[in-house]
C-alpha positions in Angstrom: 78.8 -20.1 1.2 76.1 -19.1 4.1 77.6 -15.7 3.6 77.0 -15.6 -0.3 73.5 -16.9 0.1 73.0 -13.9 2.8 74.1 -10.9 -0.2 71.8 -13.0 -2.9 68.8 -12.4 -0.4 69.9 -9.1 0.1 70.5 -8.4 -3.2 67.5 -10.1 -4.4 64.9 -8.3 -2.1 66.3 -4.7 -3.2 66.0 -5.4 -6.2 62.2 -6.5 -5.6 62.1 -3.1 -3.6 62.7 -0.9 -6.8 61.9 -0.2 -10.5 58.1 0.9 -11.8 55.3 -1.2 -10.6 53.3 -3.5 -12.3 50.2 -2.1 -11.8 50.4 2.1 -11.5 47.7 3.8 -9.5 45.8 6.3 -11.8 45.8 10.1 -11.1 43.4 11.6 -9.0 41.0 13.5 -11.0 38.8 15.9 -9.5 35.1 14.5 -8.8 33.7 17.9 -7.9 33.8 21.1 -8.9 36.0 23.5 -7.5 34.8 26.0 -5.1 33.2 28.9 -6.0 34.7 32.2 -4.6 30.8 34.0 -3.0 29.4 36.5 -4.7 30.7 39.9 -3.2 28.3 41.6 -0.9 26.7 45.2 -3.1 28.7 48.2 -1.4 26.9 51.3 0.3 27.3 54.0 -2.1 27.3 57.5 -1.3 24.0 58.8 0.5 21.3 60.5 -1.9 19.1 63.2 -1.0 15.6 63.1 -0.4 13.1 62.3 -3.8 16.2 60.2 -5.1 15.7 57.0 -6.2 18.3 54.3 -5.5 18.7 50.5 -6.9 19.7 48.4 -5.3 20.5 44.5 -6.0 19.3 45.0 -9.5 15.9 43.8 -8.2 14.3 46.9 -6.5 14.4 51.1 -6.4 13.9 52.9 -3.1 13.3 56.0 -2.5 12.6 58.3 1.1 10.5 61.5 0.6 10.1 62.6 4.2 11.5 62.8 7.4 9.6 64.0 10.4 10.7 64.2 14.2 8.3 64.3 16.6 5.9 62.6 14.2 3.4 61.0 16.4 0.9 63.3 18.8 -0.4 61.2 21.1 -0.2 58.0 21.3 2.2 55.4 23.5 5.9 56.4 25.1 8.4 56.3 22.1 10.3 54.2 24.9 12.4 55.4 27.4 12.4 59.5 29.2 14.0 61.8 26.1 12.5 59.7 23.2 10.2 60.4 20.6 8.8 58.7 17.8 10.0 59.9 14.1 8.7 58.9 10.8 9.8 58.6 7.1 8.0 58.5 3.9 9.3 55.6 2.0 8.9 53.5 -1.3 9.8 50.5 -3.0 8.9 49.8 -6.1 9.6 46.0 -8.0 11.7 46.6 -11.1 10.2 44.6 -13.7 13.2 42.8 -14.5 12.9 41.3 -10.8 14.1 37.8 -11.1 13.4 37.4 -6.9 10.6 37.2 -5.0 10.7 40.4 -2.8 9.4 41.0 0.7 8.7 44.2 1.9 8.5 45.2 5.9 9.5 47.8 8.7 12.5 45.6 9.5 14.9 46.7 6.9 15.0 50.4 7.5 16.4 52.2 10.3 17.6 55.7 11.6 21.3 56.1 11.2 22.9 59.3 13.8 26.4 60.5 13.4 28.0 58.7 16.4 27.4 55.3 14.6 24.1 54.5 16.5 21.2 53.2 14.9 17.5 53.9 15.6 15.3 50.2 14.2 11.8 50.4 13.1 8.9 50.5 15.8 8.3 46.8 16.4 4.8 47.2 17.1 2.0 49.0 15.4 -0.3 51.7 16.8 -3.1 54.3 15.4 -1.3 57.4 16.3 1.3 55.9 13.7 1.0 58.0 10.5 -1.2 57.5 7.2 -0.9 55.7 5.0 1.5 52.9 6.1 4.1 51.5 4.8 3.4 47.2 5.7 4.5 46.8 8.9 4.7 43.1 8.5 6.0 41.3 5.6 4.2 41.5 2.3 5.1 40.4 -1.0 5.7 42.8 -3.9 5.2 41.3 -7.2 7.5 42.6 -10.1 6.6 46.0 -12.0 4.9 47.0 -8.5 5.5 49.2 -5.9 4.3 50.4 -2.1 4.8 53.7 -0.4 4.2 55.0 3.2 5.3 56.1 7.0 7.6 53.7 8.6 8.0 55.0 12.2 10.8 54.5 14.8 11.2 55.3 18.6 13.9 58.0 18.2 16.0 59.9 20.9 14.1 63.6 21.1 17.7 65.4 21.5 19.4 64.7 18.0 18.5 64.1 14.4 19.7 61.3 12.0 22.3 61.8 9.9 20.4 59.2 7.3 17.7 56.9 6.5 18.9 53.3 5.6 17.1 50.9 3.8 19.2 47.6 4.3 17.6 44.4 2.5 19.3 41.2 2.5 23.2 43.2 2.6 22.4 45.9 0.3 22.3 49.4 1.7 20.5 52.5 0.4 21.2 55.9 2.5 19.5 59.4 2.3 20.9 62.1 3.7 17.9 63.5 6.1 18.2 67.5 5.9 18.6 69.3 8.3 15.3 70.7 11.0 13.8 73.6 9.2 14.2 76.5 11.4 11.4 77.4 13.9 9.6 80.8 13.0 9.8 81.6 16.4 7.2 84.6 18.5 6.1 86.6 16.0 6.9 90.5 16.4 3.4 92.4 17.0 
């Protein structure tokens, strides 16, 4: 008899053990929405030639006019022996359709050369500098608006940018800078 009260046990706790349960858990639902995949950075397109306009971010339209190397007589070192300061004619004009604030500044443009390096902005401000300026510090640009001028940068004497990039907030705008006009060299008399 111990034996058969031993199997009822048995038998009665596996049977406890199994079958649906009186209560069921609900599904998880999902309290939050699901991740959002980030927007994909604008890509660089092609480079555009001097007097071009490009858009960019389908907030503003940039355009370089001019590219001169050496641009500054006078004035301090360009930095180390061999370098020289060069300058570009730039705007950037609001679209109207601008739903961002846009800042405006020397910090997103630079020199771009063919072995990858880049040449940044001057990071200080002098007189020699040429007229009219671009703002050298940041300055707000209202939609429908737009600022033009000479951003200059400390630029290695020996070689000549392949571009001028304008880079704001991951976009990038590139213009092909032409190359040096040919030197009239001793005139014949």
């Amino acid at each position: 008899m111990p034996a058969v009260c031993s199997l009822l046990i048995v038998a009665v706790a596996a049977a406890g053990c199994g079958g649906a349960p009186r209560h069921p858990k609900p599904t998880p639902h999902r309290t939050t929405p699901p991740a959002r995949t980030p927007a994909a950075r604008p890509t660089a397109g092609p480079p555009v030639a001097f007097g071009q306009s490009a858009r960019l971010v389908d907030t503003v339209s940039a355009t370089v006019y001019e590219f001169r190397l050496p641009s500054v007589a006078g004035g301090p070192n360009a930095g180390p022996a061999g370098y020289t300061w060069a300058s570009a004619d730039v705007q950037v004009c609001t679209l109207d359709s601008a739903k961002q604030n846009v800042t405006v500044d020397w910090k997103t443009w630079s020199l771009h050369y063919a072995d990858n390096s880049l040449a940044a902005a001057a990071e200080t401000n002098n007189d020699a500098f040429p007229r009219p300026q671009y703002p050298f510090t940041s300055r707000s640009l209202p939609a429908g608006t737009c600022v033009r001028g000479w951003i200059t940068f400390p630029a290695p004497a020996d070689k000549r940018p392949t571009t001028v990039d304008y880079t704001p907030h991951g976009a990038v705008a590139s213009w092909t800078v032409p190359a040096a006009p040919a030197s009239a060299g001793p005139s014949a008399s």
